[in-house]
BABALO-729713 format. One record per residue (C-alpha): residue number from 0; x, y, z. Coordinates in nm, 2 decimals. Example, Ala and Ser with C-alpha at 12.3 -4.5 7.8 and 13.67 -1.06 7.14 Angstrom:
% residues 2
+-----+--------+--------+--------+
: num :   east :  north :     up :
+-----+--------+--------+--------+
:   0 :   1.23 :  -0.45 :   0.78 :
:   1 :   1.37 :  -0.11 :   0.71 :
+-----+--------+--------+--------+
//
This chain:
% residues 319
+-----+--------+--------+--------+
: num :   east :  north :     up :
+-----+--------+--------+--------+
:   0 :  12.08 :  25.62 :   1.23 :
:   1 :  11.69 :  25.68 :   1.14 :
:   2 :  11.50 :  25.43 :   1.20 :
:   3 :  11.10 :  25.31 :   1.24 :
:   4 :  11.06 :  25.23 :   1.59 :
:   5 :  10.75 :  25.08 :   1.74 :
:   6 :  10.61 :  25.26 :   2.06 :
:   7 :  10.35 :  25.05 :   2.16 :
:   8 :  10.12 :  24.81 :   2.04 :
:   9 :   9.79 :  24.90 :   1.82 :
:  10 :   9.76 :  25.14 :   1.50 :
:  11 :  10.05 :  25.27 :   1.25 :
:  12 :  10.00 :  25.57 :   1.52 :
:  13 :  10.25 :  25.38 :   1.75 :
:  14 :  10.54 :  25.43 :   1.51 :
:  15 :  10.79 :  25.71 :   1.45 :
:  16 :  11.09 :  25.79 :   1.28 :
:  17 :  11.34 :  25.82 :   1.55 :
:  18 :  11.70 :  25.83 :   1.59 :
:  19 :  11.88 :  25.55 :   1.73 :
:  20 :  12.21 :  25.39 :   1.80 :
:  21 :  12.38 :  25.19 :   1.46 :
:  22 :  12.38 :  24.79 :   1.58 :
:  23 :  12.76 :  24.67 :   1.62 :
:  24 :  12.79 :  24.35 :   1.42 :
:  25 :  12.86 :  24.05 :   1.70 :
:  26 :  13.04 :  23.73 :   1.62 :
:  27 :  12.89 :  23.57 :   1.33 :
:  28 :  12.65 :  23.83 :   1.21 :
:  29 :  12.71 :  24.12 :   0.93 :
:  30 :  12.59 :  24.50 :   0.97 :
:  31 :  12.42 :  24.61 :   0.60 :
:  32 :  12.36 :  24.92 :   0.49 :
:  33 :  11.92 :  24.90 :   0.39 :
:  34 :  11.84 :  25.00 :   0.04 :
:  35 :  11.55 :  24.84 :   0.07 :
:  36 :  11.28 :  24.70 :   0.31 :
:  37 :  11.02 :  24.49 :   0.24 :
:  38 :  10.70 :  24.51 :   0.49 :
:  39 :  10.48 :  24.18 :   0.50 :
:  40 :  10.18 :  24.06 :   0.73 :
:  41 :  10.39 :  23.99 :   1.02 :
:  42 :  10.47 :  24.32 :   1.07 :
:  43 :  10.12 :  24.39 :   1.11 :
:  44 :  10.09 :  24.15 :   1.40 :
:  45 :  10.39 :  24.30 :   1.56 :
:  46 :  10.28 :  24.61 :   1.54 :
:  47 :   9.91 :  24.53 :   1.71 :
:  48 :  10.11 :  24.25 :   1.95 :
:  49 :   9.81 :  24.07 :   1.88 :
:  50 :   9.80 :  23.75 :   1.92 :
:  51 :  10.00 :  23.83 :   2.23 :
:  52 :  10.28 :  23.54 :   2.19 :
:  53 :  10.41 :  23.78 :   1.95 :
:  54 :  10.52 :  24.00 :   2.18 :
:  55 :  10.78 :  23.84 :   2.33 :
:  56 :  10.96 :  23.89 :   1.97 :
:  57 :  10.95 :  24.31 :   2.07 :
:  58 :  11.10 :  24.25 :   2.42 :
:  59 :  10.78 :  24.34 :   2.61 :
:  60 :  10.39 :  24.19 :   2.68 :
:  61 :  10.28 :  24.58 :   2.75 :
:  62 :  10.52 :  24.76 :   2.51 :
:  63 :  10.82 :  24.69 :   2.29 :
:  64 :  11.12 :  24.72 :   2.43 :
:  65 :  11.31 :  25.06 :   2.39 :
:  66 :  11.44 :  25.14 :   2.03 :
:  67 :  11.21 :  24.87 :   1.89 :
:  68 :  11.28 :  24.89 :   1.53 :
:  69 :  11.01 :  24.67 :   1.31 :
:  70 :  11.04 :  24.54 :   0.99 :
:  71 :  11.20 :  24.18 :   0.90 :
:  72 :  11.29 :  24.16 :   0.53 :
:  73 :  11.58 :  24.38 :   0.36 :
:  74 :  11.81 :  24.35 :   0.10 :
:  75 :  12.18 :  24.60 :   0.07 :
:  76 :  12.55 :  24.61 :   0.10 :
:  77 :  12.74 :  24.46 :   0.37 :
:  78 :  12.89 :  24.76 :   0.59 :
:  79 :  13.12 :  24.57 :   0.82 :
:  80 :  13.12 :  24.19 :   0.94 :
:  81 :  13.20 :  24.05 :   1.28 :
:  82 :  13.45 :  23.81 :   1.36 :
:  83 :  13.40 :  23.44 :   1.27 :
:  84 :  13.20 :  23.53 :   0.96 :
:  85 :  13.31 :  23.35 :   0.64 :
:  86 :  13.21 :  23.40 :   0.27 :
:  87 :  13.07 :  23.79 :   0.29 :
:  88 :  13.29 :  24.06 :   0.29 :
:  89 :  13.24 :  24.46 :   0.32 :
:  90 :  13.08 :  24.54 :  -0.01 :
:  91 :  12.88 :  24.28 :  -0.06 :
:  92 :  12.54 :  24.33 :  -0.15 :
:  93 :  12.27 :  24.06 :   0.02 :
:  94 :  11.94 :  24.03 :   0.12 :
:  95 :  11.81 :  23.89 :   0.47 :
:  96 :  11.51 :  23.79 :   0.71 :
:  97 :  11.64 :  23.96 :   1.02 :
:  98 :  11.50 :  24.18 :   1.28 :
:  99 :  11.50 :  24.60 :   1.25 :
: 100 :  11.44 :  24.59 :   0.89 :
: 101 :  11.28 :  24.97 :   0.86 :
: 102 :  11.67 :  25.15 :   0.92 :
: 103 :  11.97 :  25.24 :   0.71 :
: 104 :  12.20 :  24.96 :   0.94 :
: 105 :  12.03 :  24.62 :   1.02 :
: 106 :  12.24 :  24.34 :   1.17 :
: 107 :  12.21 :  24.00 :   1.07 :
: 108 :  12.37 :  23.65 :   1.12 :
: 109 :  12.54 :  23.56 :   0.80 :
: 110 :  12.44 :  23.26 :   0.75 :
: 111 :  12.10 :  23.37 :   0.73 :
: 112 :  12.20 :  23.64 :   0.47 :
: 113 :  12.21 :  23.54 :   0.08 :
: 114 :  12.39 :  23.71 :  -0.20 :
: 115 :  12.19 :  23.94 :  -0.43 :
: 116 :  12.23 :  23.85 :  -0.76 :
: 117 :  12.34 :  24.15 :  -1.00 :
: 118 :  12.07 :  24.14 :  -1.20 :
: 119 :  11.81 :  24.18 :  -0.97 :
: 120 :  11.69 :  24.52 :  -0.77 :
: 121 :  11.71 :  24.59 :  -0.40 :
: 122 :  11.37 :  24.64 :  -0.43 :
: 123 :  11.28 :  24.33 :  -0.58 :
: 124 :  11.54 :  24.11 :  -0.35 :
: 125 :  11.40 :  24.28 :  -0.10 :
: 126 :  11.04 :  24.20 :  -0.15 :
: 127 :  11.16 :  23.81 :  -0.11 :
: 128 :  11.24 :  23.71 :   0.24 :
: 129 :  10.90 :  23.61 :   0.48 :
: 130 :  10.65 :  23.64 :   0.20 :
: 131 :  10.87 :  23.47 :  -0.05 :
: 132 :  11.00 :  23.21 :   0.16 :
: 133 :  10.69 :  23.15 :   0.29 :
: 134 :  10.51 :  23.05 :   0.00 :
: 135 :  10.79 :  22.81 :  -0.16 :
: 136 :  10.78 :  22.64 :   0.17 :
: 137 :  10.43 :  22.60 :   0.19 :
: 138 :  10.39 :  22.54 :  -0.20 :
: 139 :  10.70 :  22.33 :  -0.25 :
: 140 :  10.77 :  22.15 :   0.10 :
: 141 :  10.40 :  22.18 :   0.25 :
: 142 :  10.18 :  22.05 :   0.00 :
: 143 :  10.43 :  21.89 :  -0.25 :
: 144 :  10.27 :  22.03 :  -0.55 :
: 145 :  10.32 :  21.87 :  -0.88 :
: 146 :  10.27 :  21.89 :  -1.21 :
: 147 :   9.87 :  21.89 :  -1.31 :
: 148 :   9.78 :  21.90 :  -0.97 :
: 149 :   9.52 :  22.15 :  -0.91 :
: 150 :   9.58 :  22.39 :  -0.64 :
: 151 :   9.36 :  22.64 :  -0.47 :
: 152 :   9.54 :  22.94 :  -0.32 :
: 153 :   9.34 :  23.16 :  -0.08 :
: 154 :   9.46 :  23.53 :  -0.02 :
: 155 :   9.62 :  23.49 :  -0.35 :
: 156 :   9.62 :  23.89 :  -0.37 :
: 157 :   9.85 :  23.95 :  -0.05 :
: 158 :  10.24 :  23.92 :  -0.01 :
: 159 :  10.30 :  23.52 :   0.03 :
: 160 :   9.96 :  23.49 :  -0.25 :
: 161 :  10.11 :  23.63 :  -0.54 :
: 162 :  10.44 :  23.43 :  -0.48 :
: 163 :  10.29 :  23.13 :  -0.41 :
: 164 :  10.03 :  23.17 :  -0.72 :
: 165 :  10.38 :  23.21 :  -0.92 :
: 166 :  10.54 :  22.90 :  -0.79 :
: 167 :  10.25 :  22.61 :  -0.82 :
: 168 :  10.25 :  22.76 :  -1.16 :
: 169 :  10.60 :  22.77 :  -1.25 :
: 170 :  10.58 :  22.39 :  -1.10 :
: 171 :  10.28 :  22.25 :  -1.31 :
: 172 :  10.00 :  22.32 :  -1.11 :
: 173 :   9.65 :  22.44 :  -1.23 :
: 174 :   9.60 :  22.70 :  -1.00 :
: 175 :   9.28 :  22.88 :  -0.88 :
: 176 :   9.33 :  23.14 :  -0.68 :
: 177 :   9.08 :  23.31 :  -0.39 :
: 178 :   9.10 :  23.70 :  -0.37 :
: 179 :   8.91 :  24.02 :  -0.40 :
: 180 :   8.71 :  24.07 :  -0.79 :
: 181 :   8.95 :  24.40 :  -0.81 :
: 182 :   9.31 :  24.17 :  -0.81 :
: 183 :   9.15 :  23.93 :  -1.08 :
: 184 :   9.32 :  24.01 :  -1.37 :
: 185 :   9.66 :  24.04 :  -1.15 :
: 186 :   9.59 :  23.71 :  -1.07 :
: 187 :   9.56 :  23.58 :  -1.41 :
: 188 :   9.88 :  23.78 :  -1.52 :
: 189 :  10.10 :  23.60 :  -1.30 :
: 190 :   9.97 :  23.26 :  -1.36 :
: 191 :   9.65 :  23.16 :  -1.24 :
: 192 :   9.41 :  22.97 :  -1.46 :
: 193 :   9.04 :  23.08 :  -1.24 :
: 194 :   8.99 :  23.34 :  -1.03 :
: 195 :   8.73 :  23.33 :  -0.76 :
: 196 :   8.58 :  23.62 :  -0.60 :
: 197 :   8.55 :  23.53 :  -0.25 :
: 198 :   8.35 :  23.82 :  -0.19 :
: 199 :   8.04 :  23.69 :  -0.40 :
: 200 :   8.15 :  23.29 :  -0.39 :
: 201 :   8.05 :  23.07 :  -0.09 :
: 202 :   8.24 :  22.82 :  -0.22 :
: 203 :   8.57 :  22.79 :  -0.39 :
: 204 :   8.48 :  22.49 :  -0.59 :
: 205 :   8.61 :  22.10 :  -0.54 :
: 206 :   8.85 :  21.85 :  -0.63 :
: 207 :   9.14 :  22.03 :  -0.54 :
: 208 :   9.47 :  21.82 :  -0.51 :
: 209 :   9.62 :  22.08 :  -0.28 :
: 210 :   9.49 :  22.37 :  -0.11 :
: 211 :   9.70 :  22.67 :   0.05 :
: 212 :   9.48 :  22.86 :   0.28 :
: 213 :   9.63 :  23.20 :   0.34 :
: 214 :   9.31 :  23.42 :   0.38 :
: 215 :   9.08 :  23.19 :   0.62 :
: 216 :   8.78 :  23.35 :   0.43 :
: 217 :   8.63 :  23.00 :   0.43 :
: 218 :   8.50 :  22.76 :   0.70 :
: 219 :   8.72 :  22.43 :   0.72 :
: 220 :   8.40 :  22.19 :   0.64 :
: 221 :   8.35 :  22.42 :   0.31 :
: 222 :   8.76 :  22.36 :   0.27 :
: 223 :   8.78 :  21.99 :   0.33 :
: 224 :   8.45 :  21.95 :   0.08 :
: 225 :   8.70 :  22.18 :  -0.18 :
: 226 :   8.95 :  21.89 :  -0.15 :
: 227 :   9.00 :  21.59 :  -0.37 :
: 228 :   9.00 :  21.26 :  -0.19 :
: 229 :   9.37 :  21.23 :  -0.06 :
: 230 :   9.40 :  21.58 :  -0.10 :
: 231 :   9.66 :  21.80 :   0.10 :
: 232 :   9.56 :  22.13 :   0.31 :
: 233 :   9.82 :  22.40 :   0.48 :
: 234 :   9.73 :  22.67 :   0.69 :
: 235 :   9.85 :  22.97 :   0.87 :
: 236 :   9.61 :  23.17 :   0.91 :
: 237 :   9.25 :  23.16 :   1.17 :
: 238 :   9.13 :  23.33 :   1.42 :
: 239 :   9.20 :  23.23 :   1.81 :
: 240 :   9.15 :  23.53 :   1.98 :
: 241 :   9.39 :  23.72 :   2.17 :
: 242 :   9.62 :  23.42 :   2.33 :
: 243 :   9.57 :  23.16 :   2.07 :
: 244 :   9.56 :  23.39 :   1.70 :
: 245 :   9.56 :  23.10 :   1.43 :
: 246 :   9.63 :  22.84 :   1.65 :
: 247 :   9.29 :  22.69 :   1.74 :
: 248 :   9.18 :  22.70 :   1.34 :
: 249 :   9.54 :  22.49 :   1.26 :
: 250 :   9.46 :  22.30 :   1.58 :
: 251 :   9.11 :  22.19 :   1.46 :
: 252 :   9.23 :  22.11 :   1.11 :
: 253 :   9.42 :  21.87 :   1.23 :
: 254 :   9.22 :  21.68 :   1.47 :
: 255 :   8.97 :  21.66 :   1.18 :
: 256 :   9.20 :  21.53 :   0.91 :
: 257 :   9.56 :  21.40 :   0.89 :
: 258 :   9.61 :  21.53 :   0.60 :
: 259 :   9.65 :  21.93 :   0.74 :
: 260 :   9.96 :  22.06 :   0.86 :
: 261 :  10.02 :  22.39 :   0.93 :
: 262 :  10.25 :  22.64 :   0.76 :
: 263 :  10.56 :  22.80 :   1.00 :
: 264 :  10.82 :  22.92 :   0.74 :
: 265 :  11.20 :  22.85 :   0.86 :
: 266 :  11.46 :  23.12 :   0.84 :
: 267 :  11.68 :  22.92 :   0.55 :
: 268 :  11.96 :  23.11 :   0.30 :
: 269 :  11.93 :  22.82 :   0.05 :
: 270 :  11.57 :  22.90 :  -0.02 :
: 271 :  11.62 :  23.27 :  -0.06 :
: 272 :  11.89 :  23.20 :  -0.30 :
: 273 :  11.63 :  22.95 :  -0.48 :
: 274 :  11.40 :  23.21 :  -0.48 :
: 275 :  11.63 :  23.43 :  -0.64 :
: 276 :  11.74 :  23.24 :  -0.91 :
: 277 :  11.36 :  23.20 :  -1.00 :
: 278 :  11.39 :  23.62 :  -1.01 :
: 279 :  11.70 :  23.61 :  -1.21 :
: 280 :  11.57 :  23.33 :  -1.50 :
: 281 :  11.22 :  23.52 :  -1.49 :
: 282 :  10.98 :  23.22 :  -1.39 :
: 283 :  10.89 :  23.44 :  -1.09 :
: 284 :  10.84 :  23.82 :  -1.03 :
: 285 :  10.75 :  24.00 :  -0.71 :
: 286 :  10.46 :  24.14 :  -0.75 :
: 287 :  10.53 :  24.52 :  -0.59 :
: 288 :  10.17 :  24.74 :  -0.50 :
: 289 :  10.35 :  25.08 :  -0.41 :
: 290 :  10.75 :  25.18 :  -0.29 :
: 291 :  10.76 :  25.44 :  -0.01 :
: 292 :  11.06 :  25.64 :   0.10 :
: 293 :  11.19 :  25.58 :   0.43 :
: 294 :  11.00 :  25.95 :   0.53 :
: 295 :  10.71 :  25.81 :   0.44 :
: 296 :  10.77 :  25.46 :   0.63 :
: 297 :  10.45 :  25.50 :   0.86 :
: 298 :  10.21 :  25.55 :   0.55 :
: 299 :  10.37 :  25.25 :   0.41 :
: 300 :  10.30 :  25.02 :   0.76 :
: 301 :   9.93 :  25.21 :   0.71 :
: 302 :   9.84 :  25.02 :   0.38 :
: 303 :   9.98 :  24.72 :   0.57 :
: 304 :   9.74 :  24.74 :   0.85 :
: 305 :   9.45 :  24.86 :   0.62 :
: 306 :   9.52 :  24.54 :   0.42 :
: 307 :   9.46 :  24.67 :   0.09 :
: 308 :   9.75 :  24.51 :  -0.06 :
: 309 :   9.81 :  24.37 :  -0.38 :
: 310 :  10.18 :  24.19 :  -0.39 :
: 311 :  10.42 :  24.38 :  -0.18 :
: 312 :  10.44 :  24.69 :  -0.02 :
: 313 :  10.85 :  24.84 :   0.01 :
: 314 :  11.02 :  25.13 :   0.17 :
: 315 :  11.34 :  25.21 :   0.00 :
: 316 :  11.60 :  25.34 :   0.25 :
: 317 :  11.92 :  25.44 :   0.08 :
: 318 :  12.01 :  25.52 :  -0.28 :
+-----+--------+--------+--------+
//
């Protein structure tokens, strides 16, 4: 099968598209034929194995193992299902948070795979998983947003961003979200009530109830001042250097307040299926920036890297 295996760590440059053997469905996973992929910001740490924890993900601290296919979100039709699997059958079309995304077979455990509803696109079900999971977690679970809170959103513009903007919103919230002056009207499209440039603001403003920081464009004293008194704050981004990443930023967040917690999203079906039936009764949209075909997989993982995203970026794989 073709696939977008990673050579080595660093620049889109260590990807090809290669031929490599189709996965054989083990007990309690499904093999699915990829319509669609859907690339987020993890792949991008994958692919530079930086920080280097990652690494043990791709099989190897100096290079991924052999046949390293990248990509972790995907959505198609169940091609055959191992033994012990209950409630998929051939045919079937889902969508999934698995490893080897970027390929036209990716094996998965089915109870991590969710049905796609028929009124939504592979496209759109695949833009779901990681970034879409991520930001009900953090939004929903994380900071427990409510109706009339007001939430700040930092990075509003990425992958997890515009979902996450859609959700406080589709909750209640009054949301304000941090990104580049170009997304601004994107922003306001999908639900957000101010827009600040973080570009040419310092500050984001204050008295926020809740505050998502996906972007780590602001210092945490400049954060905590953004934050009403009892106010909540989730993080998952900062910079650690090579061994720690965004640990050390998390880490100092919350030895300076109880009230942080960082933001690890959990492989979980029911929330993909959640998600999805936000899709399917239109209270949420993924927010797509550009579809590549599988040939052009590399130039897709380029945007990723370069960072000039605005929603998701996905690489369609089969008809």
């Amino acid at each position: 099968m073709k696939a977008l295996v990673q050579l080595g760590y660093g620049t889109p440059g260590r990807l090809a598209l290669r031929d490599v053997g189709t996965p054989v469905p083990r007990s309690g996973e499904v093999l699915v034929r990829v319509h669609a992929a859907g690339l987020n910001a993890a792949d991008r740490l994958m692919l530079r194995g930086d920080p280097f924890a990652i690494r043990a993900a791709a099989g190897g601290l100096r290079r991924p193992r052999r046949d390293f296919v990248t990509g972790r979100a995907f959505a198609g039709r169940v091609e055959s299902v191992g033994s012990g699997v209950e409630g998929l059958r051939v045919g079937d079309e889902v969508f999934a948070e698995g490893t080897g995304a970027i390929a036209e077979f990716a094996r998965v455990r089915a109870r991590l795979a969710a049905p796609k509803p028929a009124g939504m696109t592979f496209i759109e079900a695949a833009a779901l998983p990681v970034g879409g999971t991520t930001a009900l977690q953090g939004v929903r679970d994380a900071l427990r947003v409510r109706p009339g809170q007001k939430i700040l959103i930092t990075g509003a513009s990425g992958g997890v961003g515009t979902f996450a903007v859609e959700i406080a919103a589709d909750l209640g919230a009054h949301v304000t979200a941090s990104c580049a002056g170009r997304n601004a009207e994107l922003m306001k499209s999908i639900g957000a009530e101010a827009v600040v440039d973080y570009e040419k603001q310092a500050t984001p403003g204050e008295g926020f109830d809740a505050i998502l920081d996906l972007a780590g464009n602001y210092p945490l004293p400049v954060l905590r001042k953004a934050l009403a008194p009892g106010g909540l704050l989730s993080l998952s981004v900062g910079t650690g250097g090579h061994w720690l990443g965004p640990a050390r930023r998390i880490l100092a967040a919350k030895l300076t307040g109880r009230r942080a917690s960082s933001l690890v999203a959990r492989l979980n079906r029911d929330d993909l299926s959640a998600l999805a039936a936000l899709v399917v009764e239109k209270r949420v949209r993924p927010v797509i920036d550009r579809v590549y075909p599988l040939a052009e997989a590399v130039a897709a993982m380029d945007q990723i890297d370069r960072g000039r995203v605005a929603g998701k970026v996905v690489v369609t794989v089969a008809e």
